[in-house]
C-alpha positions in Angstrom: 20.5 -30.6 -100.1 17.0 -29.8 -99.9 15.9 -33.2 -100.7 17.7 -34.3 -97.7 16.5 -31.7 -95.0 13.0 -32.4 -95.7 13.6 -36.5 -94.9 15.2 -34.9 -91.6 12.6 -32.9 -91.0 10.1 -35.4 -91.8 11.6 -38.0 -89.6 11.9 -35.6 -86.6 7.9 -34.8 -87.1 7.2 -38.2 -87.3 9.1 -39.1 -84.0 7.9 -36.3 -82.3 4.4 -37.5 -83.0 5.1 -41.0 -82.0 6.1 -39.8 -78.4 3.6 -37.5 -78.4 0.7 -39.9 -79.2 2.6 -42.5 -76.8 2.6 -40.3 -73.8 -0.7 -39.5 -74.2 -2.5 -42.9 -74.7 0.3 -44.2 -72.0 0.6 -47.5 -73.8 4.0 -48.2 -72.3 2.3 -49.6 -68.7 -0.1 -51.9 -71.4 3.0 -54.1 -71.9 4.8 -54.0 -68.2 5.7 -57.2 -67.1 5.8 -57.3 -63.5 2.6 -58.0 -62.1 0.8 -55.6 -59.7 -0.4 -57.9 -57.1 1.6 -60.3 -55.7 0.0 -64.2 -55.6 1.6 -67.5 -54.6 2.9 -68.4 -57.8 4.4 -64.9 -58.6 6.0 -65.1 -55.1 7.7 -68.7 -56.0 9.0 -67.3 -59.4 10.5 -64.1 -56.5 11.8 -66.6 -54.1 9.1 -66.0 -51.8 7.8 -69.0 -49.6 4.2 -68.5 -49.4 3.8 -70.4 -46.9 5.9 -68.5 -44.6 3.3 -65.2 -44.6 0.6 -67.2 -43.1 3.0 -68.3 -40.2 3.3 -64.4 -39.4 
């Protein structure tokens, strides 16, 4: 029984540091995959027409 609430224990610590250390460093926006500007070929894959903003 003891054996067993220190792996519980443990694991808790270890996840707690993992979110810890991940909110911190913020290394969930490293891996975000929608871009943050907008260019012609990001607009086609959006089903944007490029063309039509410089009609506007």
């Amino acid at each position: 029984m003891n054996q067993s609430m220190a792996i519980i224990i443990s694991i808790f610590v270890v996840f707690a540091a993992v979110t810890l250390i991940g909110k911190k460093f913020n290394l969930s926006s490293r891996y975000e995959r929608k871009p943050r500007v907008l260019n012609s070929w990001n607009a086609l894959d959006k089903g944007i027409d490029p063309t039509d903003e410089n009609k506007a």
